[in-house]
C-alpha positions in Angstrom: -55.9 5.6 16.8 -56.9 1.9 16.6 -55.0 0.9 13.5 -52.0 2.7 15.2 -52.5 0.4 18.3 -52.7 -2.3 16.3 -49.6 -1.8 14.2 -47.5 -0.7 17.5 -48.4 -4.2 18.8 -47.8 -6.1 15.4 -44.2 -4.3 15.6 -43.4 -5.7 19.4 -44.7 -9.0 18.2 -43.7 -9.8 15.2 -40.2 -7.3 14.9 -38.2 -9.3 17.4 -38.9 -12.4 15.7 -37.6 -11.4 12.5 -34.3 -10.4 13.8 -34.0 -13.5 15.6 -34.4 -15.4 12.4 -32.5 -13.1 10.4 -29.8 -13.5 13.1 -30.0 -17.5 13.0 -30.0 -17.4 8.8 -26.9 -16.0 8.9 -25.4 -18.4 11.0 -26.9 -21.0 9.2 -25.8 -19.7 5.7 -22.3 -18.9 7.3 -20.2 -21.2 5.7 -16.9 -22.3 7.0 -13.4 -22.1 6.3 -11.7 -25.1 4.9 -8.0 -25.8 6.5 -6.7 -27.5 3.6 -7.7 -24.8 1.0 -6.4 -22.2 3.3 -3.3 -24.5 3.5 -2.6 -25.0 -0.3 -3.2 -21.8 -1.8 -1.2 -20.1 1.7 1.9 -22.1 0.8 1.7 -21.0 -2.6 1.5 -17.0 -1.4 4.6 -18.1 0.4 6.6 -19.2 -2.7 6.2 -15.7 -3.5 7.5 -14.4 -0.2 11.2 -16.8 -0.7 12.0 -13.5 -3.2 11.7 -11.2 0.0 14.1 -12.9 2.1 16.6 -14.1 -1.2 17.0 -10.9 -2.4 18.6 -9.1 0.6 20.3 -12.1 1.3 22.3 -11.7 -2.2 22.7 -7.9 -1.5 24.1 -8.5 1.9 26.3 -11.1 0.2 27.5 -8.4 -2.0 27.6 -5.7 0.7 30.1 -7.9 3.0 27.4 -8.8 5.5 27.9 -12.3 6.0 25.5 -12.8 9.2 22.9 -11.0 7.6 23.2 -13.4 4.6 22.9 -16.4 6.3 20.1 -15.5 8.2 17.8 -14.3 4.9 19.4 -17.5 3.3 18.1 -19.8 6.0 14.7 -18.3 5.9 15.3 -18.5 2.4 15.4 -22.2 2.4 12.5 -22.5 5.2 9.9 -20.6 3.3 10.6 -22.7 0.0 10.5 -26.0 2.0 7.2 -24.8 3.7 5.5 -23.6 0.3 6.5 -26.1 -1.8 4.9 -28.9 0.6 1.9 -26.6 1.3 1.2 -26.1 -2.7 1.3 -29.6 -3.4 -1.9 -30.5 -1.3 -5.3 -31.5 -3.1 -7.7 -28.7 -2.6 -10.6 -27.7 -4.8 -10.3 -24.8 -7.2 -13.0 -22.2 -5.7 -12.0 -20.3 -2.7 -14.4 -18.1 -0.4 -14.4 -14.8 0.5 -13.7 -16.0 4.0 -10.7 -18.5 3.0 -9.0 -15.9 0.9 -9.2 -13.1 3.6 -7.4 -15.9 5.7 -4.8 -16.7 3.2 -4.4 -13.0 2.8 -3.8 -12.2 6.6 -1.7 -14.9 7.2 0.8 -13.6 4.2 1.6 -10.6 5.4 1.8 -12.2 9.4 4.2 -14.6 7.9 6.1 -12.4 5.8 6.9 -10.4 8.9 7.2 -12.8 11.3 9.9 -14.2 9.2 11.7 -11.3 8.7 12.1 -10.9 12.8 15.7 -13.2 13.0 17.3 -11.6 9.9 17.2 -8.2 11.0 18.0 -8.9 14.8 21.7 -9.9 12.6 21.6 -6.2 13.2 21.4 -5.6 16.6 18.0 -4.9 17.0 15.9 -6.3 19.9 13.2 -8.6 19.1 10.2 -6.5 19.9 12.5 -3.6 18.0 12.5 -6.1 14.8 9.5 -7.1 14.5 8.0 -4.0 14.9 10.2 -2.8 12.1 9.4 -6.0 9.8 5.4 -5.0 10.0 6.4 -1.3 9.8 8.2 -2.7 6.3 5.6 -5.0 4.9 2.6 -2.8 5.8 4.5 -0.2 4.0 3.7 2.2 7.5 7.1 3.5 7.3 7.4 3.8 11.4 10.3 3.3 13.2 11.5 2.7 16.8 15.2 3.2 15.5 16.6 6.9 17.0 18.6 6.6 14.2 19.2 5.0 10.9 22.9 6.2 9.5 24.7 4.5 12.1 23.0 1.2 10.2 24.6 -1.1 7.8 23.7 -0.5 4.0 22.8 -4.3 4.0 19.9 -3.5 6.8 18.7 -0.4 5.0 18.5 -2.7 1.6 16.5 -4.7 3.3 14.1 -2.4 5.1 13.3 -1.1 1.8 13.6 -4.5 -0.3 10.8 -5.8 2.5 9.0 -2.1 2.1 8.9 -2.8 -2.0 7.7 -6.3 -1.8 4.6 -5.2 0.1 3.9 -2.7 -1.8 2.8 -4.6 -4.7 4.5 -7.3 -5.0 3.3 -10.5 -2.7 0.4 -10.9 -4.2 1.1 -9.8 -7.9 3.7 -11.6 -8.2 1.8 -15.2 -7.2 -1.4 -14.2 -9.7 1.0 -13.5 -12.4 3.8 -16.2 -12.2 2.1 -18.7 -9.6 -1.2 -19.4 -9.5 -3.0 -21.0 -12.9 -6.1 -19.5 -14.5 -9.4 -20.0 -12.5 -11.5 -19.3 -9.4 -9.0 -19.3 -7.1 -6.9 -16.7 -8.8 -10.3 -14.3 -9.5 -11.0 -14.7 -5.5 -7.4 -13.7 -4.7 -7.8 -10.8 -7.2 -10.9 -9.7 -5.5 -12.6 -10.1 -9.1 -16.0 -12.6 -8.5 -17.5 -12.4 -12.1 -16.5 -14.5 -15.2 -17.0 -12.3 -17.7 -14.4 -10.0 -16.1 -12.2 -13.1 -16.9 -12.8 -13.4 -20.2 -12.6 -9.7 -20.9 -9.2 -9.3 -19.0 -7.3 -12.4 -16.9 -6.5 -11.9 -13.8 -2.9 -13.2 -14.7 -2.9 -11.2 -17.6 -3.7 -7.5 -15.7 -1.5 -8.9 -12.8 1.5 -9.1 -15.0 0.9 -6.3 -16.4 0.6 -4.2 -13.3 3.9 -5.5 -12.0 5.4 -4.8 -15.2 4.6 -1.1 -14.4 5.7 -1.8 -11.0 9.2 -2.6 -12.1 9.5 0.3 -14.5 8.5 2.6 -12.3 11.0 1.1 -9.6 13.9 1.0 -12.5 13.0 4.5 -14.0 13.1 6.1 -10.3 16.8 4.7 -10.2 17.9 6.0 -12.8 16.5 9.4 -12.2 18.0 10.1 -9.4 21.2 8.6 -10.0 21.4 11.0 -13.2 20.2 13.9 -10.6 22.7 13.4 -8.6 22.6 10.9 -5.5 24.5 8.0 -5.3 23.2 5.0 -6.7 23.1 2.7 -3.3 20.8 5.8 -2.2 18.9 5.5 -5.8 17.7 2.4 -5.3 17.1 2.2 -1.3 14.9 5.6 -1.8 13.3 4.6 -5.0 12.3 1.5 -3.6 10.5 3.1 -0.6 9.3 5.9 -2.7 7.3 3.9 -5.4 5.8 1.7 -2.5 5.1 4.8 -0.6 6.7 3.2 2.3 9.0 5.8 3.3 11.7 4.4 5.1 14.4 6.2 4.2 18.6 5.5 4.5 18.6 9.0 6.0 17.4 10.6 9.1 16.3 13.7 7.1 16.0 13.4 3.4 18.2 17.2 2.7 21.0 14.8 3.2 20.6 12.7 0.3 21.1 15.4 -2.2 20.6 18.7 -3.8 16.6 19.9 -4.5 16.8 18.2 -8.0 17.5 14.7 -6.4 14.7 15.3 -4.4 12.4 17.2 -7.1 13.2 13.6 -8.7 12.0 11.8 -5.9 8.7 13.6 -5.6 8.3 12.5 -9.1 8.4 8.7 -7.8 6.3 9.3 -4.9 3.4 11.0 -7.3 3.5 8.0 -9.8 3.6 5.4 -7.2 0.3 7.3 -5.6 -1.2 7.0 -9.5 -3.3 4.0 -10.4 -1.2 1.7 -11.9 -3.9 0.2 -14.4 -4.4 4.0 -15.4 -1.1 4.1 -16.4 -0.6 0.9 -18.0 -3.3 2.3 -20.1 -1.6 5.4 -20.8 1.0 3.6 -22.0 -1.3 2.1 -24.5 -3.8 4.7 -25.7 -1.7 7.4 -25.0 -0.6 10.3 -22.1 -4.0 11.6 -22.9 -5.8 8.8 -20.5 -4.2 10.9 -17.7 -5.6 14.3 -17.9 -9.1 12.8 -18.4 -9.3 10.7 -15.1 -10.9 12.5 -12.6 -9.6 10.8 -9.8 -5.6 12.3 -10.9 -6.8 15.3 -11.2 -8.0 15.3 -7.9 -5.1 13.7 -6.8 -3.0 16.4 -7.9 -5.5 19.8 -6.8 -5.3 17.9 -3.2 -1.6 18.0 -3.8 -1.8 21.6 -4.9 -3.8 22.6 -1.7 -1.8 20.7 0.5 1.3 23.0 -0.5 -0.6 26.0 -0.4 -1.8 25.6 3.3 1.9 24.4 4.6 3.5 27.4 2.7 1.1 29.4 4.3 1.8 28.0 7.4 5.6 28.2 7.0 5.1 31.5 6.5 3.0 32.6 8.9 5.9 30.7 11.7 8.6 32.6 9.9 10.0 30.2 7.8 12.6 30.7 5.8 11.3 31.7 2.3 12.7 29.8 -0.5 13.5 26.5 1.3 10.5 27.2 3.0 8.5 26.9 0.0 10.4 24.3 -1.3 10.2 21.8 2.0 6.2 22.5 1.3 6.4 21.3 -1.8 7.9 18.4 -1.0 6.1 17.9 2.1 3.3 17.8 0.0 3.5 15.0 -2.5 5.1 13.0 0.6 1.8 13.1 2.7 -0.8 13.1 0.2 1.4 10.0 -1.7 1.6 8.8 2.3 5.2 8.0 1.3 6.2 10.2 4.9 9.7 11.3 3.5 10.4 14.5 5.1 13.4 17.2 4.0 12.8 18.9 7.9 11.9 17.5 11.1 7.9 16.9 11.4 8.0 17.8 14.6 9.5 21.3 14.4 6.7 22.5 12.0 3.8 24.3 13.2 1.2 23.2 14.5 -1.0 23.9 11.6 1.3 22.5 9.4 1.3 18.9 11.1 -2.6 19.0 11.0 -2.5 20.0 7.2 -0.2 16.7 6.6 -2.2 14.4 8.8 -5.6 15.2 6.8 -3.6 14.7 3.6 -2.2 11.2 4.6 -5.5 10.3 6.2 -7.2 11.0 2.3 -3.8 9.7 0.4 -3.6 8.6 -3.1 -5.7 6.6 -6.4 -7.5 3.3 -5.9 -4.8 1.0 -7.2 -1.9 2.6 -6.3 0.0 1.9 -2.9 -0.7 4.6 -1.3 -2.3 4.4 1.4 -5.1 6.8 3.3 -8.9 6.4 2.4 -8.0 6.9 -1.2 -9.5 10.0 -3.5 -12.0 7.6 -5.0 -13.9 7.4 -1.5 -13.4 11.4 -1.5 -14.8 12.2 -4.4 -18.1 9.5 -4.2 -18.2 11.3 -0.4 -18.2 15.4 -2.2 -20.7 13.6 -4.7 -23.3 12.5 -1.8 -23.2 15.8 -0.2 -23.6 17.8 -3.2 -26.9 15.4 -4.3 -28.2 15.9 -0.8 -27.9 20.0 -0.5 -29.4 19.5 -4.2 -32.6 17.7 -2.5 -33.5 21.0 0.0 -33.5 22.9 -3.4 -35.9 21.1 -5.3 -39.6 19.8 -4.7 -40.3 17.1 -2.3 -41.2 14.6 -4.8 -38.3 15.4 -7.6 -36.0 12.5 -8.6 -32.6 13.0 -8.4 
């Protein structure tokens, strides 16, 4: 009872004190972000964001939008002024944790917050804009348009074009065509070691990520061109699919073509839902890679399960039967890819079926990929944990597991 007492008071003594220091280490180790690194290597992430705005400005060039054009050619101009004078200031090579999280963040703020004046070429409100320009670069695919075939095909280029860029493509493109070799590009890559760098450079798995990026976006278009939907729609719906964005040129996706159109466009969705390193490697060692990762084939059982619950649901409401099955199908791959293309309004399913869909979006696709969700990686560590901890109540108290 007395070494009890004694360790009870050591603990209100000495307990509080350590957290106070451990509290005041950390502030003291906290180390702070420096303005001109943000700065420099922001401006060069916006060199890379010029494309987003240039592209739809050519395509509403072609597509006899002239507003539209010189709006996405004035921020055009703007974000090359501002990057090219932020990437010439003298910073040191290393960035932290904390600087690049910054220079990340304010990326994607920018990238939307320019795209606001463009799109209001279109009618929309300001709120209504910029809530669709964060929809687009987040890839979230929401919309507070009742309607988008009453918009111009320059506008729905662009939603997708802005969809596609942040997918993949802001920060991919600067680490392969940008940035030079170095800290600086391993921090923005997330990777922290060197011998990661001198395995595999960051530029080098960069460009080679896009490059399966851009075939999958260039494959996608011609598959469902060949299958039947126009090409404007090919490459709008491609765009959105391998992103898994979702915004679509149609209100509901039955309009865009025949079941083998959208049989192809499931296709898109799945592969932009796969890790794109896993298939760069496929394309090297062979289709094999594939079946062997377990994280695909998980991908593709949740994909499986998915469909079977919403068929089961469909037919339980009295859906019809075959384009019942068949709007499950594609239902399917659309929320567990988190693309949220839809063949039949979401809100006229049952009730089970809209809580089937939001589980699958909420577990999504690979780590990799641009799906979105708490990716099947996280899943499978999570079913790996609980299986390891109903195998402890089955063994002795002292086993190692």
């Amino acid at each position: 009872w007395r070494q009890r007492s004694r360790e009870y008071r050591y603990r209100l003594a000495i307990v509080p004190a350590q957290e106070a220091m451990t509290g005041q280490s950390v502030r003291l180790l906290a180390v702070a972000v420096r303005p001109r690194v943000v700065l420099k290597y922001f401006g060069v992430l916006l060199l890379s964001i010029v494309a987003m705005a240039a592209v739809p400005a050519l395509a509403a060039l072609f597509l006899d939008n002239p507003l539209s054009a010189l709006r996405f050619g004035i921020v055009t101009v703007i974000l090359w002024i501002a990057g090219r004078g932020l990437a010439r200031l003298h910073a040191p090579p290393h960035i932290q944790l904390n600087e690049a999280l910054a220079i990340t963040a304010l990326t994607f703020l920018t990238a939307a917050l320019a795209m606001i004046w463009p799109l209001m070429a279109e009618g929309l409100g300001m709120i209504d804009a910029l809530f669709e320009a964060i929809s687009a670069v987040t890839t979230t695919g929401l919309s507070t348009l009742a309607t988008v075939e009453d918009r111009s095909p320059a506008f729905l280029f662009a939603r997708a074009w802005l969809q596609w860029c942040g997918g993949l493509a802001i920060t991919v493109l600067a680490l392969a065509f940008i940035l030079t070799p170095g800290a600086a590009t391993r921090r923005l890559a997330g990777v922290e070691t060197d011998s990661t760098e001198l395995v595999m450079g960051t530029r080098w798995r960069a460009r080679h990520v896009l490059a399966v990026y851009v075939a999958l976006t260039l494959g996608g278009v011609l598959l469902l061109g060949i299958a039947g939907a126009g090409w404007f729609d090919a490459v709008i719906h491609t765009l959105a699919a391998v992103s898994t964005g979702g915004f679509a040129g149609y209100d509901r996706l039955d309009r865009l073509g025949q079941w083998p159109v959208l049989a192809g466009l499931a296709l898109v969705m799945l592969f932009g839902a796969i890790s794109f390193s896993l298939q760069f490697r496929s394309w090297i060692k062979g289709i094999r890679v594939l079946g062997a990762d377990p994280e695909l084939q998980a991908l593709l059982w949740c994909i499986l399960l998915t469909f079977l619950a919403l068929a089961a649901s469909f037919a339980l409401a009295g859906f019809p039967g075959n384009d019942g099955f068949a709007d499950a199908a594609f239902l399917a791959v659309s929320a567990q890819t988190t693309t949220g293309f839809a063949t039949t309004p979401i809100a006229d399913l049952p009730d089970a079926a809209q809580l089937v869909l939001m589980v699958s979006m909420g577990i999504g696709g690979d780590m990799g990929s641009t799906a979105g969700g708490v990716k099947i990686l996280r899943l499978l560590i999570l079913l790996r944990l609980l299986q390891l901890l109903l195998a402890r109540v089955a063994v002795p108290r002292h086993a190692v597991l």
